[in-house]
C-alpha positions as CSV (number, residue, x, y, z in Angstrom):
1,X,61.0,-35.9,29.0
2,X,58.0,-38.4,28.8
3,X,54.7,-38.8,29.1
4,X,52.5,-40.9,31.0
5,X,53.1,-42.9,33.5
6,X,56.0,-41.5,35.9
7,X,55.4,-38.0,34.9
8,X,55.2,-35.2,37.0
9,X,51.4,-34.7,37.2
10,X,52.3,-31.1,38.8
11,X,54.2,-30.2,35.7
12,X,51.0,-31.6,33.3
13,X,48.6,-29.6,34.9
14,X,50.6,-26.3,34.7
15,X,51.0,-27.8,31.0
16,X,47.2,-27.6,30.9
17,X,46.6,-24.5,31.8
18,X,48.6,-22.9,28.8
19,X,47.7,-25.6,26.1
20,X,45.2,-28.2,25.5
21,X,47.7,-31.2,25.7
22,X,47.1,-34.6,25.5
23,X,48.7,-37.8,26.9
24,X,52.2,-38.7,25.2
25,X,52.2,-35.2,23.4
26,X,54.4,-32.9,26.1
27,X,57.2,-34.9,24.9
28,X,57.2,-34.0,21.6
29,X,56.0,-30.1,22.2
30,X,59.7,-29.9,24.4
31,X,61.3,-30.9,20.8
32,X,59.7,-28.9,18.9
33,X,60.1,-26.2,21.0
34,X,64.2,-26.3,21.3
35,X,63.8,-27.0,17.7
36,X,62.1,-23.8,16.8
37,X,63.9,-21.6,19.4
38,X,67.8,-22.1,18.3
39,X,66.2,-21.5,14.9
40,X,65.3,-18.3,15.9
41,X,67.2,-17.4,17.9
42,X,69.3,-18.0,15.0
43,X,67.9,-15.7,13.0
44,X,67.0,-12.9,15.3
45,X,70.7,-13.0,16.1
46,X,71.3,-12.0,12.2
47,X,67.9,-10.5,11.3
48,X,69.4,-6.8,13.0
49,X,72.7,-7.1,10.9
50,X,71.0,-7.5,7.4
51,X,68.6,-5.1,8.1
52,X,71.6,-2.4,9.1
53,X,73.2,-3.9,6.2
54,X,70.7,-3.5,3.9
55,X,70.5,0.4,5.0
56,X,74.3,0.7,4.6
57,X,74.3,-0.6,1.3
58,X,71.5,2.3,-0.1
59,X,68.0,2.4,0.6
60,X,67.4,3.0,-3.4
61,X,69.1,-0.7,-3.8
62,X,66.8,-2.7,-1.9
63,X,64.6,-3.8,-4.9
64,X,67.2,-5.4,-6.7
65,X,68.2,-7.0,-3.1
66,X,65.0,-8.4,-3.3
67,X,65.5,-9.4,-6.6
68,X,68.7,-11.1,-5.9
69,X,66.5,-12.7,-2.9
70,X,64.2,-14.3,-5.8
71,X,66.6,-15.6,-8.2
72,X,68.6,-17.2,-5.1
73,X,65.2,-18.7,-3.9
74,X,64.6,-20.3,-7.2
75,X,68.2,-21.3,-7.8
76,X,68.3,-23.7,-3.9
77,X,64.6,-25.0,-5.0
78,X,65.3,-27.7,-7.3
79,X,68.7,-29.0,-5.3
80,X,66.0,-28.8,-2.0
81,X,63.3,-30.9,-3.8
82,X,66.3,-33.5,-5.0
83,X,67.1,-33.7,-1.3
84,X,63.8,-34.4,-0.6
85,X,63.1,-36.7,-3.3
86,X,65.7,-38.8,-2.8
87,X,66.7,-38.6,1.0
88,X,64.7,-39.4,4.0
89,X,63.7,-36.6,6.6
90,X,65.9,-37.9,9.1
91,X,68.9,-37.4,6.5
92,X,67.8,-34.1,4.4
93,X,66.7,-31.9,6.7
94,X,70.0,-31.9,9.0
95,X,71.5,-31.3,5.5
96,X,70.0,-28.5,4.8
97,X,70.4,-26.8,8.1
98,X,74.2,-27.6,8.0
99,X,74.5,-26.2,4.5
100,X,73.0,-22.7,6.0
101,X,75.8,-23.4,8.9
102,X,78.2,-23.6,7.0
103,X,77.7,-20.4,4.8
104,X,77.4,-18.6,8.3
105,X,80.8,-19.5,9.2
106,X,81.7,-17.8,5.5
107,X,80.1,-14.8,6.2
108,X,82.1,-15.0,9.8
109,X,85.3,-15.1,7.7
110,X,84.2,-12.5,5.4
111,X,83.3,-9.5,8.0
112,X,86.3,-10.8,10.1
113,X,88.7,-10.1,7.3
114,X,87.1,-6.7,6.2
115,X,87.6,-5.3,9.3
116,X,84.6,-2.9,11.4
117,X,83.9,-1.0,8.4
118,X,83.0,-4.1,6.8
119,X,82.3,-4.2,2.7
120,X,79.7,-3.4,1.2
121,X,79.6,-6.1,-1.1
122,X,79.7,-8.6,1.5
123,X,77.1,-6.5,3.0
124,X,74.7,-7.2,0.2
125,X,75.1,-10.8,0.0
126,X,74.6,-11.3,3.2
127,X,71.7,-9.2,2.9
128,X,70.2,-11.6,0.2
129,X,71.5,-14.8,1.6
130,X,69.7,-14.3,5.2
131,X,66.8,-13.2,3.2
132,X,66.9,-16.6,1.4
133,X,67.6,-18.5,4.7
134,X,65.2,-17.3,7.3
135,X,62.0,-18.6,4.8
136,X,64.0,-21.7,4.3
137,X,64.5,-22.8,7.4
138,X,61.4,-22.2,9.3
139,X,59.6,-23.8,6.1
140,X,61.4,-26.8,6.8
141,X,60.5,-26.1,10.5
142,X,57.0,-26.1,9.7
143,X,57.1,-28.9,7.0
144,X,58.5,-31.5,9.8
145,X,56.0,-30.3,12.1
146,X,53.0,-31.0,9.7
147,X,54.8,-34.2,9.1
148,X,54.4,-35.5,12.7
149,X,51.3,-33.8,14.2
150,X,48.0,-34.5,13.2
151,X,44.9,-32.1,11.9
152,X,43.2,-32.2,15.1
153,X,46.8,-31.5,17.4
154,X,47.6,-28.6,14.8
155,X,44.7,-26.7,16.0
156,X,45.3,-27.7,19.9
157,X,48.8,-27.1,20.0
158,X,50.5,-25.0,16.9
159,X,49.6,-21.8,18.5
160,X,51.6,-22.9,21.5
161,X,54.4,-24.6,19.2
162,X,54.8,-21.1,17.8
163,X,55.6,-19.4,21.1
164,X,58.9,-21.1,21.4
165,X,59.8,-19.8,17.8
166,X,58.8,-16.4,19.7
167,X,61.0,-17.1,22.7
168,X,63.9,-17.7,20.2
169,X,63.2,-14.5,18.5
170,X,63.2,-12.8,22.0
171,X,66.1,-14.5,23.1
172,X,68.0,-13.8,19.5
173,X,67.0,-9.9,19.3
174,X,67.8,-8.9,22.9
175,X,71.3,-10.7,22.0
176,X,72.3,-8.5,19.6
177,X,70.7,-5.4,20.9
178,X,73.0,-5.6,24.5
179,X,75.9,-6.9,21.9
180,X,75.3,-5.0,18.6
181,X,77.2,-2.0,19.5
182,X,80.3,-4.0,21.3
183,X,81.0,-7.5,19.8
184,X,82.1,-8.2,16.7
185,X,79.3,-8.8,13.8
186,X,81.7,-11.9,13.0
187,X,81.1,-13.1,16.4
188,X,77.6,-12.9,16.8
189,X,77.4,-15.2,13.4
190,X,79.5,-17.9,14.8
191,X,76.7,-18.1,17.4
192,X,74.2,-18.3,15.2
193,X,75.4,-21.4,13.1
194,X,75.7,-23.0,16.9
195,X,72.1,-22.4,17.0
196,X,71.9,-24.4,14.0
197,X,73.7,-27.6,15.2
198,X,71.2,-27.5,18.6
199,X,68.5,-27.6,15.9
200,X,69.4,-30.6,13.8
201,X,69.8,-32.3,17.5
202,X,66.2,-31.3,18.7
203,X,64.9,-32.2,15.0
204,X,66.0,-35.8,15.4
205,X,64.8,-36.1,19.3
206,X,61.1,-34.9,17.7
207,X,61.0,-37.5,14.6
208,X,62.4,-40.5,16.8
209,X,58.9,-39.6,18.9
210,X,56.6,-39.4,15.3
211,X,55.0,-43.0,15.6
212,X,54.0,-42.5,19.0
213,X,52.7,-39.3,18.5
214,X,50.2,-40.4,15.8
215,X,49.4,-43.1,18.3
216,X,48.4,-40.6,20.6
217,X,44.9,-39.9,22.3
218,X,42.5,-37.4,20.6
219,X,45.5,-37.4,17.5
220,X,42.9,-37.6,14.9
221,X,43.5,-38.9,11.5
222,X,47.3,-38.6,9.8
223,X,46.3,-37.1,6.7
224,X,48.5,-37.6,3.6
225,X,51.2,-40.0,5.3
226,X,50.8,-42.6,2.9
227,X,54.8,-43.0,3.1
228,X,56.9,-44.0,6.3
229,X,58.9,-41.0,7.8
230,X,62.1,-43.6,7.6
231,X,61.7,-43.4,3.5
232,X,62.7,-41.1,0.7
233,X,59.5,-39.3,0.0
234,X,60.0,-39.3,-4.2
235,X,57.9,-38.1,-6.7
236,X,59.6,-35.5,-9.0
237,X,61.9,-32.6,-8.3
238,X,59.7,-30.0,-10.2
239,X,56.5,-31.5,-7.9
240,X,56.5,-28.2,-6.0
241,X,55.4,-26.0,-9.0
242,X,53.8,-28.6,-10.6
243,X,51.6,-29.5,-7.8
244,X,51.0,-26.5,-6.6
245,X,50.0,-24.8,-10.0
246,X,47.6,-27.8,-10.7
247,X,45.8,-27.6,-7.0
248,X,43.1,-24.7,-6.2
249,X,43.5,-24.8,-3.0
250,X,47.3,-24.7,-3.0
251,X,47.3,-21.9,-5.1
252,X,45.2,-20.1,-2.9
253,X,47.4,-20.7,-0.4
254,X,50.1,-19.3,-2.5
255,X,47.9,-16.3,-3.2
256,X,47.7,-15.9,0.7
257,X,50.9,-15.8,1.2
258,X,51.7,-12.9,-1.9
259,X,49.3,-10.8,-0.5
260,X,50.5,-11.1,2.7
261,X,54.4,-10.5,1.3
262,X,53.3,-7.6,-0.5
263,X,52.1,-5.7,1.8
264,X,54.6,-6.4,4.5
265,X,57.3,-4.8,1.9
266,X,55.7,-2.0,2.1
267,X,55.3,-1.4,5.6
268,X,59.4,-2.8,5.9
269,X,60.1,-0.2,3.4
270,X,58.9,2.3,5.4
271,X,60.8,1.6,8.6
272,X,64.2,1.4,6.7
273,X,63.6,5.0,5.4
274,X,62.4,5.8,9.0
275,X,65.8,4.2,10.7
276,X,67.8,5.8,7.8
277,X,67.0,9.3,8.5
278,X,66.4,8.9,13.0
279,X,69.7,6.6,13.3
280,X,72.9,8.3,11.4
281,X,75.2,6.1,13.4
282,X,75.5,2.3,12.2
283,X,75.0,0.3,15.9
284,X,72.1,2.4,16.7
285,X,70.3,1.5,13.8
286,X,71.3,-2.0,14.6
287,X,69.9,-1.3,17.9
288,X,66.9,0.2,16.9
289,X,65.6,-3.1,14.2
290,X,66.7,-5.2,17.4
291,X,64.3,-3.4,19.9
292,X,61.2,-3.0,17.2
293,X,61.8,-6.7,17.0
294,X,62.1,-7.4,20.7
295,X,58.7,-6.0,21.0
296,X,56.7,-7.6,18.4
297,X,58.2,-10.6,20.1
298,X,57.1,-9.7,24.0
299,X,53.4,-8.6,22.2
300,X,53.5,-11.9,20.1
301,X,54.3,-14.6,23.0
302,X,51.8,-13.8,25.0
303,X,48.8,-13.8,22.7
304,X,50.6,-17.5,21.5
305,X,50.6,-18.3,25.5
306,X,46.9,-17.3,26.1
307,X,44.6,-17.0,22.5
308,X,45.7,-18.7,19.8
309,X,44.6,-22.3,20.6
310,X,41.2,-20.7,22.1
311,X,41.2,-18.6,19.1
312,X,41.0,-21.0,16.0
313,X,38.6,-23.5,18.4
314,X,36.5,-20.4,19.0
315,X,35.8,-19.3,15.5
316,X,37.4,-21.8,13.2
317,X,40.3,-21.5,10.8
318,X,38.8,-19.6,8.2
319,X,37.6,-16.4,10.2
320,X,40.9,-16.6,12.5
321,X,43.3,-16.6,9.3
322,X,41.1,-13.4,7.9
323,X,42.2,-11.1,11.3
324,X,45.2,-10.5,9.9
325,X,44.0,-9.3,6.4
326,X,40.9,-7.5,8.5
327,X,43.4,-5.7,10.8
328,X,45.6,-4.4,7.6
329,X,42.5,-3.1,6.1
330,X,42.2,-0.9,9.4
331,X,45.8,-0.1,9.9
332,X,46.7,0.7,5.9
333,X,43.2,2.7,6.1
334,X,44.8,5.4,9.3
335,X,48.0,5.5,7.4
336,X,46.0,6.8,4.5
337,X,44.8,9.2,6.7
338,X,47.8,10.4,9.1
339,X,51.1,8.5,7.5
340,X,53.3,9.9,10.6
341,X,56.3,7.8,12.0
342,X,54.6,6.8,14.7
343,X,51.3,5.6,13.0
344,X,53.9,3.5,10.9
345,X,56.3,1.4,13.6
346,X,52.5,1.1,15.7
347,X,51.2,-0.8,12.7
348,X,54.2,-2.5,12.1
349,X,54.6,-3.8,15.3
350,X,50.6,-5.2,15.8
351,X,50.7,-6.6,12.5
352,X,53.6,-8.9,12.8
353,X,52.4,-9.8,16.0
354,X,49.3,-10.6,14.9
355,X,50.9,-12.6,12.1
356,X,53.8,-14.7,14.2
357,X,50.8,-15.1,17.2
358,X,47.8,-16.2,14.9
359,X,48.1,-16.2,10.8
360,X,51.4,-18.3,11.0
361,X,50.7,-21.3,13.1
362,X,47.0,-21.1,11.6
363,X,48.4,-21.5,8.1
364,X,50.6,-23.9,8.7
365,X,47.4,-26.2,9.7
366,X,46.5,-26.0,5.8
367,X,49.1,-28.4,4.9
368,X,48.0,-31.0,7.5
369,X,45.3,-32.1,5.5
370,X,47.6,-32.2,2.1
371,X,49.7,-35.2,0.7
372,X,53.6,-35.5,2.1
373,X,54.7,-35.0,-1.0
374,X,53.3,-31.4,-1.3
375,X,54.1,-30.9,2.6
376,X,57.9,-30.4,1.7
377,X,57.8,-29.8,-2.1
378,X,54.8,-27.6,-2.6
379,X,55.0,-25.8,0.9
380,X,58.4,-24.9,0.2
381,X,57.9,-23.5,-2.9
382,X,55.0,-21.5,-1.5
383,X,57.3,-20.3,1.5
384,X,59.9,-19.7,-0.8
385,X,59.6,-18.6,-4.1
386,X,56.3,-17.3,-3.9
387,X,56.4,-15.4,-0.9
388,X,59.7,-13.5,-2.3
389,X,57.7,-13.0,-5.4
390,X,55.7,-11.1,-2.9
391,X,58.2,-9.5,-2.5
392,X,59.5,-8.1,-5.9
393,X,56.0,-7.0,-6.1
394,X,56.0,-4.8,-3.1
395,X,59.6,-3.6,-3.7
396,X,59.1,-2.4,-7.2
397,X,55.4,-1.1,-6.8
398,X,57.1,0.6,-3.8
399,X,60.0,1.9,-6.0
400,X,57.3,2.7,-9.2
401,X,55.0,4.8,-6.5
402,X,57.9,6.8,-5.1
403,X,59.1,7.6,-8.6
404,X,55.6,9.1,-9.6
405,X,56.2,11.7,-7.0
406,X,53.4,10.1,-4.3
407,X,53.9,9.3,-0.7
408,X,53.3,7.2,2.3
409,X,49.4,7.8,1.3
410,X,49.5,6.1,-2.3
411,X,51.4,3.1,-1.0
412,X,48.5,2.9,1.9
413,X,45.4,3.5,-0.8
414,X,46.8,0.5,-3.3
415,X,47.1,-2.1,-0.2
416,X,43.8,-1.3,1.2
417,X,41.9,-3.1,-1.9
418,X,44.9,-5.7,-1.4
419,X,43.6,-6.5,1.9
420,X,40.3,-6.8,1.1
421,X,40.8,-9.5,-1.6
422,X,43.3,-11.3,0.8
423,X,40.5,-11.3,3.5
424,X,38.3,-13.1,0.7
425,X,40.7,-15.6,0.2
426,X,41.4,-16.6,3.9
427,X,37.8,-17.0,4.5
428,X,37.9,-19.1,1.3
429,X,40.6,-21.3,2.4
430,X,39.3,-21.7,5.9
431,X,35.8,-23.7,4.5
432,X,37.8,-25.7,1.9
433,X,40.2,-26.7,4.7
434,X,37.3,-28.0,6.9
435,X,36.1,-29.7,3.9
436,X,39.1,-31.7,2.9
437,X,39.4,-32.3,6.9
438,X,36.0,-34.0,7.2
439,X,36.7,-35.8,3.4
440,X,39.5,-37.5,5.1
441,X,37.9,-38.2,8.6
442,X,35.1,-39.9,6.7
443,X,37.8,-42.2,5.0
444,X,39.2,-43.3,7.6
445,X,35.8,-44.4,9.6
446,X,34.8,-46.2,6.5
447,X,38.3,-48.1,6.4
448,X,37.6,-51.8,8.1
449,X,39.6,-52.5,11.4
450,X,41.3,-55.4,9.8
451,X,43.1,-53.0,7.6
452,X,43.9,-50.3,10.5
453,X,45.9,-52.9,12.6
């Protein structure tokens, strides 16, 4: 698993045909791509369940789900930003994973004592817990990653970082689609915290390669990593509000992110009601999130495969990040007019694709030209808090539209103007990026070699 001399220049050049790699990076794009997948896969294996759950449970009580969702996010923040504050990355990031591990292997417990009807209690924690778990633990995901690669390789190779998190998704949902309707939910969780172990394991093989990476050919400038990847980070526990409250530009990417999570309610409310009343029987609507899943995934990896990279180098950050909010501005506009089933999963499906293929890995190279501090503190409380704020919005608006008597049209009429001020903010965020980018390149030219050695 190195690079350089002894390596198999047949592999490199397939490499190269996918992704613009660079000498001594393939090593670290194998970690980070076992690290991404088993987290995943992870989650794919339990996204299915809470989203059956969630329907058993009442489709009227999924806003104050989401509202449990919240006050959980806020409750781990502070404990999180501890971690971080006092801990090195090497020590609090395999914490946290285990800590989700080991509250999977509760939940195991839990469904294995209740039997195959389950409870519906149990049902609803779950619900909120995974809903709490799947931002955390790709935010960390995407924190370590910002941590290790460079500006420049964000835009080269994020794209392509982000198909293994789509071959974990695949790998994850077509799990529990053959197993949904046999195997034991308990069972499927036990391999899911597994997942979690082979993550803390690929996490550590990608940081022991950090220094080398930012040593690296065509790396470009480290941004922000004033402080060794060996120390505590510091700084205060409250830095991620603070921070980000006091910072334009991470507020805007907060607002990004809301947007985004509003309107995605939304559409998510509108496929439960659609499984609810297609799907009486409980492992068929299991089945069914599994499959819609399992092809946002299959559409997803091959746009990561073959456009992302060329994308963002094409057109720039800025215009690539406003596709998303551009396409729901389309998609909400044909619900408005024809809100059939159909219309609905179609949207559903291109839009997440187009946001695990492109707006994801794209966003995530915002935070490579931020301080470390705000790379874990800030980014997680943007990932976190805000996006599930997001969410309250969209569930209750959701809820307050239905209880005026309106349909599928109103909810598609209010996120149209939605889209359009979200498209204003990517482009927005997209020239101050490039700005703070070129800020920092200048820097470091004007730095004198003595002091670079």
């Amino acid at each position: 698993m190195t690079a350089g001399a002894g390596a198999d220049p047949r592999a490199s050049t397939w490499l190269g045909r996918l992704v613009d790699v660079r000498p001594g990076e393939a090593p670290a794009l194998a970690w980070s791509w076992a690290y991404i997948f088993s987290i995943l896969a992870a989650y794919y294996v339990l996204r299915p369940i809470r989203d059956q759950m969630g329907v058993a449970g009442g489709i009227e009580n999924l806003p104050w789900l989401f509202t449990g969702t919240l006050v959980g996010m806020l409750a781990l923040n502070v404990p999180f930003a501890w971690l971080v504050k006092t801990l090195p990355r090497a020590r609090f990031v395999p914490l946290t994973y285990r800590f989700f591990a080991a509250n999977i292997l509760l939940f195991a417990g839990g469904l294995y004592l209740a039997g195959p009807e389950g409870d519906v209690w149990i049902g609803r924690a779950f619900f909120i817990w995974l809903s709490i778990f799947n931002l955390f633990v790709v935010s960390v995901f995407w924190a370590t990653i910002v941590d290790v690669f460079s500006t420049e390789q964000g835009k080269r190779l994020f794209g392509f970082i982000a198909a293994g998190a789509t071959l974990g998704a695949i790998a994850g949902s077509a799990t529990t689609a053959i197993l949904a309707r046999d195997a034991p939910t308990w069972a499927l969780l036990l391999g899911a915290a597994l997942l979690l172990e082979v993550a803390v394991f690929s996490m550590r093989g990608l940081a022991r390669l950090s220094d080398r990476l930012h040593r690296a050919p065509g790396a470009g400038a480290a941004i922000g990593s004033e402080a060794h990847p060996a120390e505590a980070i510091g700084g205060s526990v409250f830095a991620g509000i603070t921070r980000t409250v006091r910072s334009p530009y991470l507020l805007n990417i907060g607002l990004f992110l809301l947007l985004f999570s509003v309107t995605s309610t939304f559409l998510y409310f509108e496929q439960a009601g659609i499984a609810k009343r297609s799907f009486p029987d409980r492992g068929a609507q299991t089945a069914f999130f599994a499959s819609v899943d399992l092809l946002v995934n299959l559409l997803t990896l091959g746009v990561q495969f073959f456009l992302t990279g060329r994308i963002v180098r094409r057109i720039g950050v800025g215009p690539a990040l406003a596709l998303l909010p551009a396409a729901s501005i389309l998609g909400f506009a044909a619900l408005a007019v024809s809100p059939t089933i159909t219309a609905i999963v179609v949207f559903q499906v291109l839009r997440r694709a187009g946001n695990f293929a492109i707006a994801r890995p794209i966003r995530e190279v915002l935070f490579t030209v931020v301080p470390r501090e705000d790379r874990y503190k800030a980014k997680n409380f943007i990932d976190t808090v805000v996006y599930r704020t997001g969410d309250q919005l969209g569930a209750w608006s959701f809820a307050g539209i239905g209880a005026l008597g309106l349909g599928s049209t109103a909810v598609a009429v209010t996120a149209i103007p939605l889209s359009a001020l979200w498209l204003l903010n990517s482009l927005w965020l997209g020239r101050r990026q490039s700005e703070r980018q070129r800020a920092a390149l200048t820097d470091e030219r004007t730095v004198p070699e003595v002091t670079k050695s």
